[in-house]
Structure formats: C-alpha cells, structure tokens
C-alpha positions as a printed Julia matrix, in Angstrom:
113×3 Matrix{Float64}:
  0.0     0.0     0.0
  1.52    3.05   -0.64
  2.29    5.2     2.72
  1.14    8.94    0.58
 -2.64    7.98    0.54
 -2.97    8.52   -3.34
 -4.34    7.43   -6.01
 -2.16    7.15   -9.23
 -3.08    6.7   -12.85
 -0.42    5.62  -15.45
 -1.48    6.83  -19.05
  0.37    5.55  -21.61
  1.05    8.79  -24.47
  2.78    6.4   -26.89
  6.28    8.35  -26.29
  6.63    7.75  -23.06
  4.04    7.26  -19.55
  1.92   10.01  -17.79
  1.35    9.34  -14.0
 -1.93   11.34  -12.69
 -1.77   11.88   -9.34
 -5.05   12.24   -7.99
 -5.76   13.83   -4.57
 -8.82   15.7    -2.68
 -6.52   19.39   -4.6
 -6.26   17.18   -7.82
 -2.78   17.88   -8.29
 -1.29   16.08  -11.5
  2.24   15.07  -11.23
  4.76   13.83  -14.49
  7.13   11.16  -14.24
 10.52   12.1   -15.39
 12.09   10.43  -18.29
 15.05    8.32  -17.25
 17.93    9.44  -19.47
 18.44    5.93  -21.14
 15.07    4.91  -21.71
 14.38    3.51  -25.08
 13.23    5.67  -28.24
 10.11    3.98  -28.5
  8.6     2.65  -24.82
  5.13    1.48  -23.76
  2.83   -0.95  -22.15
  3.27    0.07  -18.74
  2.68   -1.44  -15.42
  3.16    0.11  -12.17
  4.03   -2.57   -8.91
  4.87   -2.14   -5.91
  6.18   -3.76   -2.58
  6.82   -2.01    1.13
  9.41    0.34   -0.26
  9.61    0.44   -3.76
  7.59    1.22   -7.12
  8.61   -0.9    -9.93
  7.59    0.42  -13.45
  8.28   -2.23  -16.3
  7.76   -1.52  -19.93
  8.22   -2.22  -23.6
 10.48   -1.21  -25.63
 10.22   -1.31  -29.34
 13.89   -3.15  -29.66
 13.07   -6.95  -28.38
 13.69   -5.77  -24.73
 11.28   -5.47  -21.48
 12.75   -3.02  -18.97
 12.35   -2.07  -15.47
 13.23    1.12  -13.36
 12.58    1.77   -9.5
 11.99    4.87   -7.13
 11.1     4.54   -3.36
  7.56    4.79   -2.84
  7.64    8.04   -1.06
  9.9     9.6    -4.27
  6.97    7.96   -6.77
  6.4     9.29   -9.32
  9.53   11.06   -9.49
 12.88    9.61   -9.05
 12.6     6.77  -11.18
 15.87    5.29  -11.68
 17.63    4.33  -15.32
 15.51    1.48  -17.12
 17.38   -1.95  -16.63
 16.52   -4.63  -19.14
 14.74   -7.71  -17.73
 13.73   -9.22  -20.89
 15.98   -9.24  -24.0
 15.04  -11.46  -27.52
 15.1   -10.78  -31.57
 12.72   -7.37  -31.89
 10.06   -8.45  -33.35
  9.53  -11.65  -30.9
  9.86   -9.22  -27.64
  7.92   -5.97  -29.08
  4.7    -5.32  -27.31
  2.06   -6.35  -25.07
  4.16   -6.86  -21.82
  2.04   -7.57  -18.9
  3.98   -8.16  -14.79
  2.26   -8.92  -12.11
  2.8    -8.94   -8.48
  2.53  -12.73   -7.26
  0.86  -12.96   -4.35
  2.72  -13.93   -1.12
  5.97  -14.9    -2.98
  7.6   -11.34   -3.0
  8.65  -12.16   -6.82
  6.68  -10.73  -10.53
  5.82  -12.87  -13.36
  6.23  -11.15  -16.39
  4.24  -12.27  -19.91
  5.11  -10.46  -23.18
  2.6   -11.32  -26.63
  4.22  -12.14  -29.8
C-alpha cells in the first residue's frame, strides 16, 4: 500500500508514460524520463512492494525493462531502465504484462508475440 494515501493513474502517451496523481486538490504530477530509456517505450505497469515502485515496460527493440523509485519519491525519481527481458525485436515488441505474485515477494512477467 503506498504510505502517501494517493491514487495514481499511469497513461500511456505512446512516447513515453503520464502518472496522474489524484488527490482531494487534484494535483497532476509527471514522471521524469530516465535518461536511457528507449526511443520507442510502452505498455506500462506500475508494482509495488513495502518500499519500492517498480515500473516495467516495452520497448520497441526486443527488450522489457524495469526502473525503481522509493515509494515516497513515486512518481519522481525513477531510476535508469534496466533490461529484464531481452530477444530478436520483433519476438519481444509489445504487449508486456507483470504482475505482483501474491505472497511470494517475486513478478511474473508475460510479453505477446
């Protein structure tokens, strides 16, 4: 659960992600782009665990990625993208899904091709 009592939306504007932050002042927050992200990145999903948000994503290049900020930095702060996934492009290219799996502490990760 994350410790600021917000509600975050992830919009995906096909260049990179838009996080809404939505509070009782509807204040909208952007997540910064990490330097090295890929040209091309999408299919977002947002996790998180008792100290951490995890955003992985898609890059157009046959590689799923993954970059970090503590939960009280979120959505700033995200750290570089590091790549989790890596194939041929067009066999790794969209349609990445990760999920939190319950009581294991671990994410499962599908990607469509």
């Amino acid at each position: 659960m994350l410790a600021q009592k917000k509600t975050f939306i992830v919009i995906d504007k096909h260049t990179k992600p838009l996080v809404l932050t939505l509070t009782i002042f509807g204040n909208v927050a952007v997540a910064a782009e990490p330097a090295s992200a890929p040209r091309l990145w999408i299919d977002y999903w947002v996790i998180c665990n008792d100290t951490h948000v995890y955003l992985y994503f898609t890059g157009d290049n046959g590689r799923v990625y993954r970059s970090r900020t503590k939960i009280n930095d979120f959505p700033k702060g995200m750290s570089d993208p590091e790549i989790c996934i890596e194939g041929k492009r067009f066999d790794i290219f969209e349609g990445n899904m990760t999920y939190k799996i319950k009581d294991t502490g671990t994410n499962g990760t599908a990607v469509y091709f």
